[in-house]
C-alpha positions in Angstrom: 1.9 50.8 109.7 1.6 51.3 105.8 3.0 47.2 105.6 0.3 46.4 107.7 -2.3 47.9 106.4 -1.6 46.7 102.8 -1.1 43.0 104.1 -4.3 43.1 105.8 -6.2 44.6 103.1 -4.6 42.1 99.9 -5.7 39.3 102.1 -9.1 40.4 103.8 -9.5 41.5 99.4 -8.5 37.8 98.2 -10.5 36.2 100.6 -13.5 37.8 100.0 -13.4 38.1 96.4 -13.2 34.1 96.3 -15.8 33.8 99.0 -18.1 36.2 96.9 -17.1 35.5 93.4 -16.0 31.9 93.5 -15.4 30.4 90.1 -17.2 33.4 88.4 -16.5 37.1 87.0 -17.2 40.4 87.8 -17.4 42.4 84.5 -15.8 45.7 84.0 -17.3 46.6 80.8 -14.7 46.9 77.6 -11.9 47.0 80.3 -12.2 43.6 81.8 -13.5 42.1 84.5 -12.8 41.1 88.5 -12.2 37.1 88.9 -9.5 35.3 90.9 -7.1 33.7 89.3 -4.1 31.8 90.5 -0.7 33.2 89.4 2.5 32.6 90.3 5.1 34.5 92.2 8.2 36.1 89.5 11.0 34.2 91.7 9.1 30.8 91.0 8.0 32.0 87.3 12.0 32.7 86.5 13.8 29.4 88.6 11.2 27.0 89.0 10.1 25.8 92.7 11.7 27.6 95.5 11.4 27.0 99.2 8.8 28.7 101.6 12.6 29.2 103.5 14.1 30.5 100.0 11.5 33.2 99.5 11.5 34.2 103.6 15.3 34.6 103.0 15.1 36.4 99.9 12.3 38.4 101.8 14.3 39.4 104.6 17.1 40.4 102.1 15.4 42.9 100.5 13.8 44.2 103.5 16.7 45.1 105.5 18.3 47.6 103.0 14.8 49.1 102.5 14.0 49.8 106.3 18.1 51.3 106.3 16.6 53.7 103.9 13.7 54.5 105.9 15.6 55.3 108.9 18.3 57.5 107.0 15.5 59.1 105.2 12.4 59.3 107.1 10.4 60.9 104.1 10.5 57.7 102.3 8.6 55.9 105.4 5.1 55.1 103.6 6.8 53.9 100.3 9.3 51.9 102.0 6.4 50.3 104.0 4.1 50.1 100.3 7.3 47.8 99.2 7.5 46.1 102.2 3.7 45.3 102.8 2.7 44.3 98.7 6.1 41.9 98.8 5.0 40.7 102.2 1.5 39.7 101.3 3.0 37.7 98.3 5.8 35.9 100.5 3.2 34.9 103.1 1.0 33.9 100.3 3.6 31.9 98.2 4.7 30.2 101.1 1.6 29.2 102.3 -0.8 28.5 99.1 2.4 27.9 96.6 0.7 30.7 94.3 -0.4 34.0 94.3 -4.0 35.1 93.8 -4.8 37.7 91.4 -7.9 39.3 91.2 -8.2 42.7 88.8 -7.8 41.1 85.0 -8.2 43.9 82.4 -8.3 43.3 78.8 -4.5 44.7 77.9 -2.6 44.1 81.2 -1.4 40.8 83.0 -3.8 40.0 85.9 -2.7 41.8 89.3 -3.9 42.8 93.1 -3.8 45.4 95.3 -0.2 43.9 96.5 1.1 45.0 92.9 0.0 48.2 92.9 1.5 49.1 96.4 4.5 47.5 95.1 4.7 49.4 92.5 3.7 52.8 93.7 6.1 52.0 96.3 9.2 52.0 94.0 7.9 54.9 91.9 7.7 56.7 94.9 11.3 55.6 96.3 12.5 56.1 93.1 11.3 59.6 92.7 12.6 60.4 96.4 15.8 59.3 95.8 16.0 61.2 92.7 15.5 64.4 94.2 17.6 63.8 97.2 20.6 62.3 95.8 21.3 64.9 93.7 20.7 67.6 96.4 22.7 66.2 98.7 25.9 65.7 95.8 26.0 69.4 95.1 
């Protein structure tokens, strides 16, 4: 549900941003402002142009281990599906546009979307859950 949700709402975001926004900015004050901008995803950033079938392999790759996870630790459901639904939204996006569209561009941090910070409160989350579970279940 969580990797639905966060699909849904990157895209319905994007869309209406540029609809709204177009070529202009939303100012933030000293912090920034809200424009979209056009970015590309890290796997094309670090090897060049990959395949719409590259990044739905690579996709698929990383989601299997992370639903195993989820089923042998059902507490880590809603960050598993935060991975799964920001990495989502930027595979069906890369594929289908060739970039990814950012839209939150503050003055002393790369440009991002909602996508990024579900994929990184995702594995923060994880992290932290495996981190007090591991342990526990060693000793």
């Amino acid at each position: 549900m969580t990797l639905l949700v966060v699909l849904a709402s990157d895209q319905a975001l994007k869309l209406l941003l540029s609809r709204c926004l177009g070529p202009n900015a939303l100012a933030l004050g000293p912090f920034g402002s809200v424009r979209v901008v056009a970015g590309r995803l890290w796997l094309r950033r670090l090897g060049g142009p990959c395949s719409g079938a590259e990044i739905w392999c690579l996709w698929s790759a990383a989601a299997v281990p992370l639903v195993i996870v989820s089923a042998l630790l059902p507490s880590s459901a809603a960050f598993v599906g935060l991975l799964l639904g920001g990495s989502l939204s930027h595979a069906v996006e890369s594929s289908l546009r060739g970039s990814i569209t950012d839209y939150v561009c503050l003055r002393f941090w790369p440009a991002f979307n909602l996508a990024d910070l579900a994929l990184a409160a995702g594995a923060t989350g994880l992290v932290g859950k495996l981190l007090i579970v591991i342990p526990a279940m060693v000793f």
